[in-house]
C-alpha positions as CSV (number, residue, x, y, z in Angstrom):
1,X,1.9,-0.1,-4.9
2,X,2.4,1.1,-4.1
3,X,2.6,1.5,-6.1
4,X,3.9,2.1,-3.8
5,X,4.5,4.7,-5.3
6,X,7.2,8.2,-4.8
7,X,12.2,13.4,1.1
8,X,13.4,16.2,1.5
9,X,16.7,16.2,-0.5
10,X,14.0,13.3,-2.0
11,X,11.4,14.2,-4.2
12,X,8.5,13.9,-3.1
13,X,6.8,10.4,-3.4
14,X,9.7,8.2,-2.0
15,X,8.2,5.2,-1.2
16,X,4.9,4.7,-2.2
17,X,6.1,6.5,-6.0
18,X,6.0,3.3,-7.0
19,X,2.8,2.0,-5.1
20,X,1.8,4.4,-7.8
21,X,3.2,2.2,-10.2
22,X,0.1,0.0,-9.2
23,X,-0.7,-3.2,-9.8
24,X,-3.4,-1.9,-12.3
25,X,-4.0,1.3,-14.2
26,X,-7.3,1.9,-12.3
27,X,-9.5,4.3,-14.3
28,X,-8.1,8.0,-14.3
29,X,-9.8,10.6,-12.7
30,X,-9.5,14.5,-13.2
31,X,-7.8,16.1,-10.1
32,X,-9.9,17.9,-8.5
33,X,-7.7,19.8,-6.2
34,X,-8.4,23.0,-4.2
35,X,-11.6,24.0,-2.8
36,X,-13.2,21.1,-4.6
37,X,-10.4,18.5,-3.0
38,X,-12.8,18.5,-0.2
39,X,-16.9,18.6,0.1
40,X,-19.3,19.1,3.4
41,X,-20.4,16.7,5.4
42,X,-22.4,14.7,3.4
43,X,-23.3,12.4,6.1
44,X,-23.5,11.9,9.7
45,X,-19.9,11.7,11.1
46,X,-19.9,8.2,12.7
47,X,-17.9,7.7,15.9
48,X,-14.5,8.6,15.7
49,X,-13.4,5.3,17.4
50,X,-9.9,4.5,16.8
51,X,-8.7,0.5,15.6
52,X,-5.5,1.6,16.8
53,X,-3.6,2.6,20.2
54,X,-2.7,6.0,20.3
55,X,0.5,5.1,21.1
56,X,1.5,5.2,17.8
57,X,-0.7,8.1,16.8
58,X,1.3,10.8,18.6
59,X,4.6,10.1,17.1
60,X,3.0,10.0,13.6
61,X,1.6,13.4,14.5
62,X,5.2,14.6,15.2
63,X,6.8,13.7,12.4
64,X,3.9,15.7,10.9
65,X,4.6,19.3,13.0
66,X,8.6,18.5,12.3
67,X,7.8,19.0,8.4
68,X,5.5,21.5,8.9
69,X,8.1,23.4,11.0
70,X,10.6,23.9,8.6
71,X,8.1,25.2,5.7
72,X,7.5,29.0,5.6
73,X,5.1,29.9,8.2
74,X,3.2,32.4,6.1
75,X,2.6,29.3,3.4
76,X,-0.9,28.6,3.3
77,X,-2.9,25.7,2.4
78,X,-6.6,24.7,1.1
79,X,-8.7,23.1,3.3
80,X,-12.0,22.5,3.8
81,X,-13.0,24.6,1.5
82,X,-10.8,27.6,3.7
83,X,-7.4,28.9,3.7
84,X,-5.1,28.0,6.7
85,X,-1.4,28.5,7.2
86,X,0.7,26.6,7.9
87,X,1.0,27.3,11.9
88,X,-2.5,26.8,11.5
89,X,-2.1,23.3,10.9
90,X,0.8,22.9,13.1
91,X,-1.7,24.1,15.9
92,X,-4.5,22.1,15.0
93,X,-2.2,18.9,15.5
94,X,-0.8,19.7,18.5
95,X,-4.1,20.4,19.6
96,X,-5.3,17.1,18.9
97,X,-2.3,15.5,20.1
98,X,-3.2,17.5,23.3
99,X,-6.9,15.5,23.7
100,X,-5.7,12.4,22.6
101,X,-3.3,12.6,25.6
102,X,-6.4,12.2,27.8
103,X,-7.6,9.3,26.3
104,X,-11.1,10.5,26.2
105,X,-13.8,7.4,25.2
106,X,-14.6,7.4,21.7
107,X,-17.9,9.4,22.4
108,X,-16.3,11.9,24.1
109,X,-13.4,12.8,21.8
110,X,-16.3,12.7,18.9
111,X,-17.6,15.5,20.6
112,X,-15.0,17.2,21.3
113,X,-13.8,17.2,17.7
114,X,-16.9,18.4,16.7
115,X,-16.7,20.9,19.0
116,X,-13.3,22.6,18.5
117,X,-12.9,21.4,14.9
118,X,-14.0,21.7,11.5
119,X,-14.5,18.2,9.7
120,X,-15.1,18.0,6.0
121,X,-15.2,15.0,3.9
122,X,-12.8,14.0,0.8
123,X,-14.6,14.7,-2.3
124,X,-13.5,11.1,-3.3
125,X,-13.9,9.5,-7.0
126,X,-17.6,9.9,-7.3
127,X,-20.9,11.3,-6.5
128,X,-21.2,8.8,-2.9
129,X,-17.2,10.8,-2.1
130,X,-16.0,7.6,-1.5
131,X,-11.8,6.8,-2.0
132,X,-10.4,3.9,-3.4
133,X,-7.9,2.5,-1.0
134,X,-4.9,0.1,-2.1
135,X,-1.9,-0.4,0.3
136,X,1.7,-0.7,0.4
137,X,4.1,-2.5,2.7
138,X,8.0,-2.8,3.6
139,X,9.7,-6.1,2.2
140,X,12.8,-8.1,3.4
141,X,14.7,-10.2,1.0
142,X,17.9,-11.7,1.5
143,X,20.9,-10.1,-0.4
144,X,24.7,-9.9,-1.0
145,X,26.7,-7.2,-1.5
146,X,28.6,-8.7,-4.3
147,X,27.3,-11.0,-7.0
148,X,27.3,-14.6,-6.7
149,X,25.7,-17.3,-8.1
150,X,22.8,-17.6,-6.1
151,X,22.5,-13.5,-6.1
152,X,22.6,-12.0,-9.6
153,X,20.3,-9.5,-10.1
154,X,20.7,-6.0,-8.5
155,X,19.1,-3.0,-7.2
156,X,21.2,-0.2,-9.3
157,X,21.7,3.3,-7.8
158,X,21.1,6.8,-9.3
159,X,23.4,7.1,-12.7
160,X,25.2,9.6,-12.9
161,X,24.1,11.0,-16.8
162,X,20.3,11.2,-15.1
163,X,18.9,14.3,-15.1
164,X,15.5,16.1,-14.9
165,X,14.3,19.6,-15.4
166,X,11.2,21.2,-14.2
167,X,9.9,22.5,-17.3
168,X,9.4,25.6,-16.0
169,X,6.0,26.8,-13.9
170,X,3.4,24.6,-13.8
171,X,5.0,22.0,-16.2
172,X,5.6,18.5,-15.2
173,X,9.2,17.7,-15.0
174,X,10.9,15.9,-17.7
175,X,13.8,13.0,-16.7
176,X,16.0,11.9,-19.4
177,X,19.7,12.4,-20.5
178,X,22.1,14.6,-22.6
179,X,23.0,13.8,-25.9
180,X,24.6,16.3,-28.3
181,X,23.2,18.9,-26.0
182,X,19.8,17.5,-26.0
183,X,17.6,16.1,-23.4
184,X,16.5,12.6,-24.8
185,X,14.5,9.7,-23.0
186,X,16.5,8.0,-20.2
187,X,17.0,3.8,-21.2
188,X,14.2,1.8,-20.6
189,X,14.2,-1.1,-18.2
190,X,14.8,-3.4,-21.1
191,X,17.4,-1.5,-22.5
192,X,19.0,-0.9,-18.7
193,X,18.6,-4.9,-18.4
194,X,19.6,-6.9,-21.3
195,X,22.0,-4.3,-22.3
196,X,23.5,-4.4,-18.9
197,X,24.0,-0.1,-19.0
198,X,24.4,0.4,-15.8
199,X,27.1,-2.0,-15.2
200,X,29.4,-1.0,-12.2
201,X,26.0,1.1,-10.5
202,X,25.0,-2.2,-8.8
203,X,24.0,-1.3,-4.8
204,X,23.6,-4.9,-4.0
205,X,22.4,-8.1,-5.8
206,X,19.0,-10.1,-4.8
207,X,18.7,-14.1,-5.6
208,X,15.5,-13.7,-7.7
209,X,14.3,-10.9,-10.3
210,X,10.6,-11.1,-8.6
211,X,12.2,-9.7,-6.1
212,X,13.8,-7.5,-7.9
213,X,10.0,-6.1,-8.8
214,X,8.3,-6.3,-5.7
215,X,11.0,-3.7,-4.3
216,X,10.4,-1.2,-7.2
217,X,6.6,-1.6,-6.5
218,X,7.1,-1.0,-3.0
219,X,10.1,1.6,-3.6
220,X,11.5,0.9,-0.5
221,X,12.1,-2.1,1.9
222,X,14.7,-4.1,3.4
223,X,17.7,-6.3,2.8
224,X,19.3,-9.0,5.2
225,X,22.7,-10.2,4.6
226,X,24.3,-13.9,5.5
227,X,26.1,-12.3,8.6
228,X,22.2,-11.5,9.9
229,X,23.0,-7.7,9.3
230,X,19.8,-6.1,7.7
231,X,20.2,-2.6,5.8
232,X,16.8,-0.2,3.9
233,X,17.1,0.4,0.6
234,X,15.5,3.5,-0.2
235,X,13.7,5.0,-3.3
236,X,16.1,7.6,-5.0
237,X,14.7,8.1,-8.4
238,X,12.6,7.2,-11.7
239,X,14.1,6.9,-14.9
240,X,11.3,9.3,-16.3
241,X,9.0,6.8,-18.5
242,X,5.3,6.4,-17.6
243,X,4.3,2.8,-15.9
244,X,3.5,0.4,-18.0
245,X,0.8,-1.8,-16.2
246,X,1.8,-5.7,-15.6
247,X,-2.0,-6.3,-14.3
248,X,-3.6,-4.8,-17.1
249,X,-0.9,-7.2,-19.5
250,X,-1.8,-10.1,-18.0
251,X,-5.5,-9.4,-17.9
252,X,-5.1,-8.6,-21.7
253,X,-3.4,-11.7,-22.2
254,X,-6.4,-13.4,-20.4
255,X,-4.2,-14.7,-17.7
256,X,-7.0,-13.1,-15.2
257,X,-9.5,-11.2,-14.7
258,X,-9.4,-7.4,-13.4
259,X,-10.7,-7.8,-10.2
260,X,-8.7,-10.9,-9.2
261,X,-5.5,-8.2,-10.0
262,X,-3.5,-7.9,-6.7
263,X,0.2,-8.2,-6.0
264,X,0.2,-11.9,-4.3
265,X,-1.5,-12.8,-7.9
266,X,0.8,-11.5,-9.9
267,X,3.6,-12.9,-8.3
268,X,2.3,-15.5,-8.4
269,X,2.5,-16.0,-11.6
270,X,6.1,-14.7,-12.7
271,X,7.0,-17.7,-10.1
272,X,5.5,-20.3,-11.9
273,X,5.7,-18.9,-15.3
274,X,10.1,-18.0,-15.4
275,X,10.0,-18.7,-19.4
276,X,7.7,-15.7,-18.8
277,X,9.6,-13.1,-16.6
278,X,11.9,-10.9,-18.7
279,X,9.3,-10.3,-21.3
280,X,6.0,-9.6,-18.5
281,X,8.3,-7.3,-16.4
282,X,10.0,-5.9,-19.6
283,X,6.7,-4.6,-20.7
284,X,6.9,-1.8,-18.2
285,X,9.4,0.6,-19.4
286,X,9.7,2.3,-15.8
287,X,12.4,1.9,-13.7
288,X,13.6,2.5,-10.1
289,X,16.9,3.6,-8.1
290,X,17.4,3.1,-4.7
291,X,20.2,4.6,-2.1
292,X,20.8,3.2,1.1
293,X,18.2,4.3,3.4
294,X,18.5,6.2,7.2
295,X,19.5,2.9,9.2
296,X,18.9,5.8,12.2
297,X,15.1,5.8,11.6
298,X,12.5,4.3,13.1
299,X,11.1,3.4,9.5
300,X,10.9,4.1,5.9
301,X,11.0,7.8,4.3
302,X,8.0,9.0,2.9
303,X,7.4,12.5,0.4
304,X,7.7,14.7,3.4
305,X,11.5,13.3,4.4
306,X,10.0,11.6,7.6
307,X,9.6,8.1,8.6
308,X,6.5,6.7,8.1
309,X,4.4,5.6,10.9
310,X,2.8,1.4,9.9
311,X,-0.9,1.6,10.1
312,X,-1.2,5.8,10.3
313,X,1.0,7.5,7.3
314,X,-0.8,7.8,4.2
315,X,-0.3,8.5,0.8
316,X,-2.5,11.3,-0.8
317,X,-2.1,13.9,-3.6
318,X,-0.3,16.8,-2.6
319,X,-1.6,18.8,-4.8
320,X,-5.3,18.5,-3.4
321,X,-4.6,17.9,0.3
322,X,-2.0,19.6,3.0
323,X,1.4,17.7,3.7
324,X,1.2,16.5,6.9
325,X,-2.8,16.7,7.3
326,X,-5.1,15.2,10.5
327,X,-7.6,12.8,9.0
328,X,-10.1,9.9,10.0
329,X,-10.1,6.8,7.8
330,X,-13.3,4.4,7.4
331,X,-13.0,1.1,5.2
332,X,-12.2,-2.2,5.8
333,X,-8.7,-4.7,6.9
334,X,-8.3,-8.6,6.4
335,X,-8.6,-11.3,8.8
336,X,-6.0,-13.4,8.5
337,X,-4.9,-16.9,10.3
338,X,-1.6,-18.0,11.2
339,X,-0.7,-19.4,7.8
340,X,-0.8,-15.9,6.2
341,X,-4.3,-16.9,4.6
342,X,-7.5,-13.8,4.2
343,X,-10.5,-15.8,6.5
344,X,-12.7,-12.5,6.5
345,X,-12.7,-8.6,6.6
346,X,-13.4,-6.5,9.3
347,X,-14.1,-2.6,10.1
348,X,-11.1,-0.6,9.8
349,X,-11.3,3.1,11.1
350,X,-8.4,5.4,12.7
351,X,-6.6,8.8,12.8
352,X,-4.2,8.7,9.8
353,X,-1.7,11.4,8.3
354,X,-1.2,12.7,5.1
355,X,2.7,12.2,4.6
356,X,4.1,10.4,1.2
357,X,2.9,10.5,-2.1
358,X,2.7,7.9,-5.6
359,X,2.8,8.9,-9.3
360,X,-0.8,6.8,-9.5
361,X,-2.1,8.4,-6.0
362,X,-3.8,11.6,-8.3
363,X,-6.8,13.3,-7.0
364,X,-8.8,13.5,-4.3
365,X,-10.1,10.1,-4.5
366,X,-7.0,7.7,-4.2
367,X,-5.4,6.6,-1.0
368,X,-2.5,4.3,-0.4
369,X,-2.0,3.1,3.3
370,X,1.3,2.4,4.8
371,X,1.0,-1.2,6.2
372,X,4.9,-1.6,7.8
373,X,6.6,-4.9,7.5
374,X,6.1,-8.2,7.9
375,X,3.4,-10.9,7.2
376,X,0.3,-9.5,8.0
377,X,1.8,-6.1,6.7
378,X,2.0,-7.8,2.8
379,X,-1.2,-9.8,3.0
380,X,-3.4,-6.9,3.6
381,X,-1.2,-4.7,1.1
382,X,-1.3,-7.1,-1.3
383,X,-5.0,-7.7,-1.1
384,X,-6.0,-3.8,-0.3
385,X,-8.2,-2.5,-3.2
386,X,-11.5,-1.6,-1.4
387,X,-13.9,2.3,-1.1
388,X,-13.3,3.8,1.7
389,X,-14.3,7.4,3.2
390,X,-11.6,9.9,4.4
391,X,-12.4,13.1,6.8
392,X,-10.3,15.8,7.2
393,X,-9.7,17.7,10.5
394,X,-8.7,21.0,11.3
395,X,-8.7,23.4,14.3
396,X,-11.8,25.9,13.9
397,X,-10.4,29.7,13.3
């Protein structure tokens, strides 16, 4: 999650940078970015019927043009197979937003699309262009401010001696430290941990270093304190090392099996394994530091520096598909009964935009979907590893 999973004045993959730092290293897949990000229709479009009301469609689409707004309006971007600048795109969503306004039946907006738009498909992970969907949620956990007994393991804010530098054009940044004039690899997370480096950096203290993990899978989330008050934490940056994968660990420790791999199992697992804990979540050297989120927003950050919409802000590769993008989403949700249990899957297909990223969301073929908060919200993120098929919209020239 993802993770994860990563503003502006953020870098770009805020919360889902660490749904990136997924819950398996799923096998890696050249980027295919560019013309080749997106293919023809390879299929009949099937009926854009949204899952969703609308209602919550047209402020996602906002937050969308507000990004979009601020860029350079001669930037241009790749897609479907064609150039388009940027107030290219801003016109195509308002143009959208527009029909949608209407509330035209699902047949009729199909052919409307279709009419006034040009729809390609998301070259996906394979030759059948199909996208691997996982998901990613917002968490609450109860918190203190100071440490305590009960609450003794914190969320630790950017340190000051962190520092990263792009590499120059076209090289991926490098994170780390100065010593002796030298950039050198920033402390692990055991190191940060057991050596207790970053004493005095603490944010605020959770009860339980599970926790603790969930949040930097997640990246972002929530935290309630004993007066009832309830605060975000947001992602504010990576100490630079690659994830380590705690799925693939405990699958090669025979503890399960890859496909059983999913958040709810894993945690399930540290809980009843604590003898266990330091040394599982010590195998991943990565770690994440969080900043007091916008209490002001309606939600989250994502990449783009807006608040993520549950249910309609996904997170894609930047680098193959336009920030704030129009896009239709087929695959498949849980069905789950009052006691937070998965009795089935159903059909899931809606409108969704392209606004946060995830250091494992590479390609054209990964997707992570924002689920929001609450129950249902980490069930189905939890459980989300399913194909799906992603179409891209934009207004015809």
């Amino acid at each position: 999650m993802r993770t994860l999973s990563k503003t502006i004045g953020v870098v770009c993959g805020g919360i889902i940078l660490v749904c990136g730092l997924v819950l398996f290293e799923f096998q890696p897949v050249a980027a295919q970015c560019g013309p080749a990000a997106t293919v023809p229709l390879v299929a009949e479009l099937p009926q854009l019927q949204d899952d969703l009301a609308y209602e919550s469609l047209a402020p996602a689409i906002d937050r969308s043009v507000h990004y979009l707004e601020r860029l350079p309006q001669g930037k241009t971007f790749v897609l479907c197979g064609e150039e388009y600048s940027v107030g290219r795109l801003i016109e195509s969503l308002l143009s959208f937003k527009r029909i949608i306004e209407q509330k035209p039946s699902p047949q009729a907006l199909t052919a409307i699309l279709n009419k006034q738009f040009t729809l390609c498909q998301a070259a996906g992970r394979g030759s059948d262009h199909k996208v691997l969907l996982t998901g990613y949620f917002e968490p609450l956990f109860k918190a203190s401010r100071t440490r305590t007994t009960t609450y003794r393991y914190p969320l630790y804010v950017k340190p000051s001696d962190l520092v990263s530098t792009s590499g120059g054009k076209g090289k991926k940044k490098i994170t780390g430290r100065m010593e002796d004039g030298s950039l050198v690899p920033y402390f692990t997370r055991s190191e940060i941990e057991k050596g207790q480096l970053l004493a005095g950096r603490e944010l605020v203290y959770l009860a339980d270093p599970v926790d603790v993990f969930i949040l930097h899978i997640q990246g972002s989330g929530q935290v309630q304190f004993d007066d009832g008050s309830r605060h975000r934490v947001q992602f504010a940056a990576k100490n630079g090392h690659e994830y380590r994968s705690i799925g693939k660990l405990l699958v090669d420790k025979g503890v399960m099996r890859r496909e059983e791999v999913t958040l709810p199992k894993i945690v399930n697992y540290l809980k009843k394994h604590p003898e266990e804990q330091e040394a599982i979540l010590h195998h991943n050297d990565s770690f994440v530091f969080f900043r007091w989120g916008d209490e002001s927003a309606v939600g989250p950050l994502g990449c783009l520096g807006e608040p993520l919409t549950p249910g309609r802000s996904v997170a894609l590769d930047q680098d193959c598909f336009p920030p704030g993008s129009l896009a239709f989403l087929t695959t498949r949700k849980p069905i789950v009964n009052p006691t937070g249990e998965i009795i089935g899957w159903e059909p899931l297909s809606r409108f969704v935009v392209n606004q946060d990223s995830g250091s494992a969301i590479t390609g054209p073929g990964r997707l992570d979907l924002f689920w929001g908060s609450g129950r249902y919200a980490e069930v189905a993120a939890g459980h989300m590893k399913h194909p799906g098929v992603l179409y891209f919209l934009v207004k015809k020239k």
